[in-house]
C-alpha positions as CSV (number, residue, x, y, z in Angstrom):
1,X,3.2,-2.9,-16.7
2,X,5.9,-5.8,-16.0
3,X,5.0,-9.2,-15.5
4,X,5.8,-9.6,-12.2
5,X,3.2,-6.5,-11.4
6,X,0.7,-8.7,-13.2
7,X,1.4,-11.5,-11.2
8,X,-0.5,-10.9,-7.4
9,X,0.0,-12.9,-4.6
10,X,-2.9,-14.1,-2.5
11,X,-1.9,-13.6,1.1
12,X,-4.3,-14.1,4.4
13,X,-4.0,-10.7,6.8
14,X,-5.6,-11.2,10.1
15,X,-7.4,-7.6,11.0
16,X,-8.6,-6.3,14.1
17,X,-12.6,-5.6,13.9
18,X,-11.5,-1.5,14.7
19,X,-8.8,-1.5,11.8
20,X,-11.3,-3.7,9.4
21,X,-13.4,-0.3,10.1
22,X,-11.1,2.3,9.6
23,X,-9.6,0.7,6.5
24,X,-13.1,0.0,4.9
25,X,-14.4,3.6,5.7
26,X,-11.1,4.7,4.3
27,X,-11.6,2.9,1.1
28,X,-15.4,4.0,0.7
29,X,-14.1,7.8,1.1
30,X,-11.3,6.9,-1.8
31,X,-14.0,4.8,-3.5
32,X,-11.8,1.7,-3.4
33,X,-12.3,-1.6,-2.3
34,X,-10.8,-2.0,0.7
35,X,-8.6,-4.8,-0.7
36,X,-7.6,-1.8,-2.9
37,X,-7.4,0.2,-0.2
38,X,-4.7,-2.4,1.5
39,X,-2.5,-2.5,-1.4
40,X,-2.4,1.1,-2.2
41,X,-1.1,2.0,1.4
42,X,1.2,-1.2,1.0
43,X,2.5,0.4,-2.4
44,X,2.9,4.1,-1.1
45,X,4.3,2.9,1.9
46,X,7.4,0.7,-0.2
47,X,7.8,4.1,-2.4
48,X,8.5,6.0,0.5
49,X,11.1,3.7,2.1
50,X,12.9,3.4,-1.2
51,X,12.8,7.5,-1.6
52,X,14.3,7.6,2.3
53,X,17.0,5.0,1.3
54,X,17.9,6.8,-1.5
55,X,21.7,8.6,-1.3
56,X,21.4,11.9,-1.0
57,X,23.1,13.4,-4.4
58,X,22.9,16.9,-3.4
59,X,26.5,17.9,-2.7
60,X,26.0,21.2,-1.6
């Protein structure tokens, strides 16, 4: 793992009661905290982007 993984940030994140909900039922399903659960949609969602922004190097 590199440093800068190692290194977290603190951050406050302001939650609607109904999303605090869904998120923390979420987690329990994934048995995560829902801290966890945060960064590991934050995570996937950043792999994702960088996939879509990817060139395409089929030439086909």
């Amino acid at each position: 793992m590199e440093q800068k993984d190692k290194d977290k940030k603190q951050i406050l994140l302001r939650l609607s009661s109904s999303l605090w909900e869904e998120l923390a039922s979420w987690a329990q399903d994934d048995f995560r905290s829902i801290n966890g659960q945060i960064e590991f949609l934050l995570t996937d969602s950043v792999r994702q982007r960088r996939k879509k922004d990817l060139p395409d190097t089929d030439e086909t």
